[in-house]
Legacy VTK file of the C-alpha trace (Angstrom):
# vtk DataFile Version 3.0
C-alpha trace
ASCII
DATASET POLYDATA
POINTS 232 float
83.861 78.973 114.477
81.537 78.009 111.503
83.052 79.920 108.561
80.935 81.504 105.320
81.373 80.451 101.610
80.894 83.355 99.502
82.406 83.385 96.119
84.546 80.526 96.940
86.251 82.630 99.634
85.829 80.987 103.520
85.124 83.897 105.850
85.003 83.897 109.412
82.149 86.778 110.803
83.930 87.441 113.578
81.037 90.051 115.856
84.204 92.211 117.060
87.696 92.577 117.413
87.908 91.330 120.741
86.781 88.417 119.406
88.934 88.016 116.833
91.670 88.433 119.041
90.403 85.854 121.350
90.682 83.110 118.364
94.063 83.833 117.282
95.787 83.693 120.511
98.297 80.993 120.413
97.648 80.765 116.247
100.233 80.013 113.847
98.395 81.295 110.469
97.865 84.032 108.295
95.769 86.293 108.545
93.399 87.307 106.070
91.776 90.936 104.874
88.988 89.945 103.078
87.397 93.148 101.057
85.363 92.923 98.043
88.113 93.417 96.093
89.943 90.155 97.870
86.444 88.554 97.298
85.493 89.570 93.104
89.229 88.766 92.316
89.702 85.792 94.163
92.012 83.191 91.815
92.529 79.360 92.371
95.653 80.127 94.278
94.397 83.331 96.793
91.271 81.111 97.664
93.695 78.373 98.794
95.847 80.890 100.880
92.851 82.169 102.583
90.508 79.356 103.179
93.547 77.387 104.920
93.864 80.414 106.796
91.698 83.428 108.529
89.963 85.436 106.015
88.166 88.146 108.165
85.503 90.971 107.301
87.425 94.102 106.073
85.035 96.087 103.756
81.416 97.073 104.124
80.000 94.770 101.094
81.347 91.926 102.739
79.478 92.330 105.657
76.859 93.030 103.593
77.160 89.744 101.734
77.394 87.782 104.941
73.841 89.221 106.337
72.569 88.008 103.048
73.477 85.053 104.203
72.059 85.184 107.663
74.968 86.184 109.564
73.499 89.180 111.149
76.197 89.840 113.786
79.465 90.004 111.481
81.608 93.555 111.618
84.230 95.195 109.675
87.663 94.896 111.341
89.985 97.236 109.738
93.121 95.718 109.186
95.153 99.139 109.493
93.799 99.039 113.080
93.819 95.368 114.072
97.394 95.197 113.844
97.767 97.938 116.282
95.666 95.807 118.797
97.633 92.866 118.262
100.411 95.398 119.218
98.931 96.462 122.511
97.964 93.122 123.351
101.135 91.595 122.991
104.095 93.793 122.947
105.193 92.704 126.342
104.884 89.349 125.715
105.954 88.554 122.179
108.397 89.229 120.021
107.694 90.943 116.060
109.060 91.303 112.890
107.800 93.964 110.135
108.748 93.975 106.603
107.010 96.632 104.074
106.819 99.981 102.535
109.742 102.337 101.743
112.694 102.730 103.591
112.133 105.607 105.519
108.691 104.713 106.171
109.540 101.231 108.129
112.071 102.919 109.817
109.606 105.714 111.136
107.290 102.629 111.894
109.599 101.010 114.211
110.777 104.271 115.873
107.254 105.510 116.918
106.211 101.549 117.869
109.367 101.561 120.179
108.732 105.375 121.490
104.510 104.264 122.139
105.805 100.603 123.733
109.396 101.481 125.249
109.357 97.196 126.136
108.535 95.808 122.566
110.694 93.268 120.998
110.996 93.760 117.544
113.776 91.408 116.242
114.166 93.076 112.641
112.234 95.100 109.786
113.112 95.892 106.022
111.309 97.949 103.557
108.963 95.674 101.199
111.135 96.610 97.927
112.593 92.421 97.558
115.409 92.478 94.343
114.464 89.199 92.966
114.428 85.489 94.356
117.998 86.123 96.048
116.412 88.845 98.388
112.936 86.779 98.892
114.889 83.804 100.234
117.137 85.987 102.268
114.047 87.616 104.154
112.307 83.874 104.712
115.678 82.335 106.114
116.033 85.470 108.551
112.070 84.769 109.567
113.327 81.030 110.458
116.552 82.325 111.808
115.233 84.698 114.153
111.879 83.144 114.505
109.672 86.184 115.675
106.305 85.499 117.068
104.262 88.064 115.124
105.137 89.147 111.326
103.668 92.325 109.842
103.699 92.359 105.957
102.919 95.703 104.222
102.983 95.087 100.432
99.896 95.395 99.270
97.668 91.671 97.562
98.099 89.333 96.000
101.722 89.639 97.181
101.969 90.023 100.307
99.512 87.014 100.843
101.825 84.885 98.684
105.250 85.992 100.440
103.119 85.361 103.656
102.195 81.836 102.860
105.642 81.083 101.981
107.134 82.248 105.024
104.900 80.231 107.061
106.532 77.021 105.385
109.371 77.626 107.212
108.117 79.391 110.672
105.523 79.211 112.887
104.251 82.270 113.712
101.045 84.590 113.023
101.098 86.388 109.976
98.808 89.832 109.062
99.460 90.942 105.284
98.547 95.234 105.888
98.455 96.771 102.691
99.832 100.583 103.550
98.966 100.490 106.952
102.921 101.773 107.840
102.546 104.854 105.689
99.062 105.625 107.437
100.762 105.031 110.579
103.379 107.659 110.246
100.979 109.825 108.619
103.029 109.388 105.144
98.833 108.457 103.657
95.677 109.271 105.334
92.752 107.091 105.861
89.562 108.889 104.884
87.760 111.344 107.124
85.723 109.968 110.366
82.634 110.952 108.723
83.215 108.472 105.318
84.106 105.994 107.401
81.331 105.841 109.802
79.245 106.175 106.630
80.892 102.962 105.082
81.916 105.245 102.051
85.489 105.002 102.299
85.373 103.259 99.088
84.372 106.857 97.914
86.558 108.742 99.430
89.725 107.391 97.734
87.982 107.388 94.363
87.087 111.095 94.373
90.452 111.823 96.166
92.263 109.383 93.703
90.176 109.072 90.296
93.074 106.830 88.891
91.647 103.942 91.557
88.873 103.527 89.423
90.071 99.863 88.041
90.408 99.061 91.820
87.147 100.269 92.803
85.453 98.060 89.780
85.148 94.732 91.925
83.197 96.965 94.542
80.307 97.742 91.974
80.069 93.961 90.846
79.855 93.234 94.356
77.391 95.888 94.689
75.327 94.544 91.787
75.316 90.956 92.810
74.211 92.330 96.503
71.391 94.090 94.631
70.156 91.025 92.846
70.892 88.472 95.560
73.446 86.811 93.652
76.450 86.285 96.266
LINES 1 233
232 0 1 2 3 4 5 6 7 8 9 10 11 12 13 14 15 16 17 18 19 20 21 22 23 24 25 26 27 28 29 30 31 32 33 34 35 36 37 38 39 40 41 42 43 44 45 46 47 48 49 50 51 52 53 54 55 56 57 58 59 60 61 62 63 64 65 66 67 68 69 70 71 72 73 74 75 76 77 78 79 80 81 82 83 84 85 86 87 88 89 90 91 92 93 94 95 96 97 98 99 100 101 102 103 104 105 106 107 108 109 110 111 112 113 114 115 116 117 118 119 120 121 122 123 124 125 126 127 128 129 130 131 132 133 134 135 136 137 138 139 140 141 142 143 144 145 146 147 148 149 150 151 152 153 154 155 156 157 158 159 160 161 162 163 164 165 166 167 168 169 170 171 172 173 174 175 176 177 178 179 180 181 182 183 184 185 186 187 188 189 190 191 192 193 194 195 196 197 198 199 200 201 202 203 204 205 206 207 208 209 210 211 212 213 214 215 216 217 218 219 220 221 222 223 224 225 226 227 228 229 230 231
C-alpha cells in the first residue's frame, strides 16, 4: 500500500477497518495511532518508530490532511475500537499479552475479555506503572519468554510507542500502543457522546469536559490552521 508523507510522518489511508485488518494479518510491527497531535509533535525519534511501522488515520484532521492530498477514500479508525476487532478476529487463534493502566483497571480488562471470549489466550498482563529500568527489562524478557502473538500497550505517547519499539527487538509479534483504551473499556473513562463523535468534535468534547487539556488540544488548531491555508 502506497503510504502518505505529511509532516514527515508516513501514513497509510487505510478506506476501513476491514482493510486494515486484512494488511496486518501475519504482521510483526507496531502499530501506529496517528492523530494530529502524533502528527504536529512528531520528533526525529517518533517519526522513525512510525514510518518503519503502521501509522494509521486516528483523528479527523488527519483525514482531512490526507484528502488535501488526494486521498479521498482514507477513514478514521479509532484505536480504542480497533483493538477490540483484532480481539474478535483472533481470540481463538492467537495468543495476547496486555500491559497498561492501573492495577485494578487491567485486571477488570482481562476479566471482562475472558467473560466476552471464554477461549482467549491471554498469557499475562501488568498495570503500565514500570519502577525504573529494572522493571522495563523485566516486562521485555517476559514478552520474549512467553512470546505472545498480540501485545496491547496502554500508556499513553510518546511512551508507549518507545516501550513498543523496544519490545519488538526482542519478539516478533504485533504491537498496538492504546492510550486509555482499558479504562474506557471497563467504563473507568468515557469516550464522548455518539453525537460528538459522528460530528468529528470529539476533540471538543474533552476540552469543554476537561479545560486543563487545553496544551493537548494546541497541535489540533495548528493543524487546523495549516489545513486552512493549505500548508500540510
Amino acid at each position: 500500500m502506497q503510504r502518505v508523507n505529511i509532516n514527515g510522518v508516513e501514513i497509510y489511508p487505510f478506506s476501513s477497518r476491514e482493510q486494515l485488518l486484512g494488511y496486518i494479518d501475519g504482521r510483526s510491527a507496531l502499530l501506529v495511532a496517528v492523530n494530529a497531535e502524533k502528527l504536529m509533535r512528531a520528533t526525529s525519534l517518533t517519526r522513525s518508530i512510525i514510518n518503519s511501522n503502521i501509522g494509521y488515520c486516528d483523528g479527523s484532521g488527519v483525514v482531512m490532511a490526507l484528502r488535501q492530498r488526494g486521498v479521498d477514500n482514507a477513514c478514521k479508525i479509532p484505536g480504542c475500537e480497533l483493538w477490540l476487532d483484532i480481539v474478535a478476529r483472533y481470540h481463538a487463534t492467537r495468543s495476547f499479552y496486555l500491559v497498561g493502566s492501573k492495577r485494578e483497571v487491567i485486571e477488570e480488562t482481562v476479566a471482562r475479555l475472558k467473560h466476552t471470549y471464554p477461549d482467549i489466550n491471554i498469557v499475562g498482563y501488568r498495570d503500565g506503572y514500570l519502577n525504573g529500568d529494572e522493571d522495563r527489562r523485566k516486562l521485555i524478557e517476559q514478552i520474549a519468554t512467553l512470546k505472545p502473538d498480540i501485545v496491547f500497550v496502554a500508556m499513553g505517547s510518546p511512551k508507549q510507542e518507545l516501550l513498543m519499539s523496544e519490545m519488538l527487538k526482542h519478539h516478533s509479534a504485533l504491537y498496538q500502543g492504546l492510550g486509555g483504551s482499558f479504562d474506557v473499556y471497563t467504563g473507568h473513562a468515557q469516550r464522548a457522546p455518539k453525537w460528538w463523535l459522528d460530528h468529528n468534535l470529539e476533540f471538543a468534547y474533552r476540552f469543554l469536559t476537561n479545560p486543563r487539556r487545553f496544551k493537548r488540544q494546541l497541535p489540533i488548531l495548528k493543524l487546523a490552521v495549516k489545513l486552512l491555508f493549505h500548508r500540510v
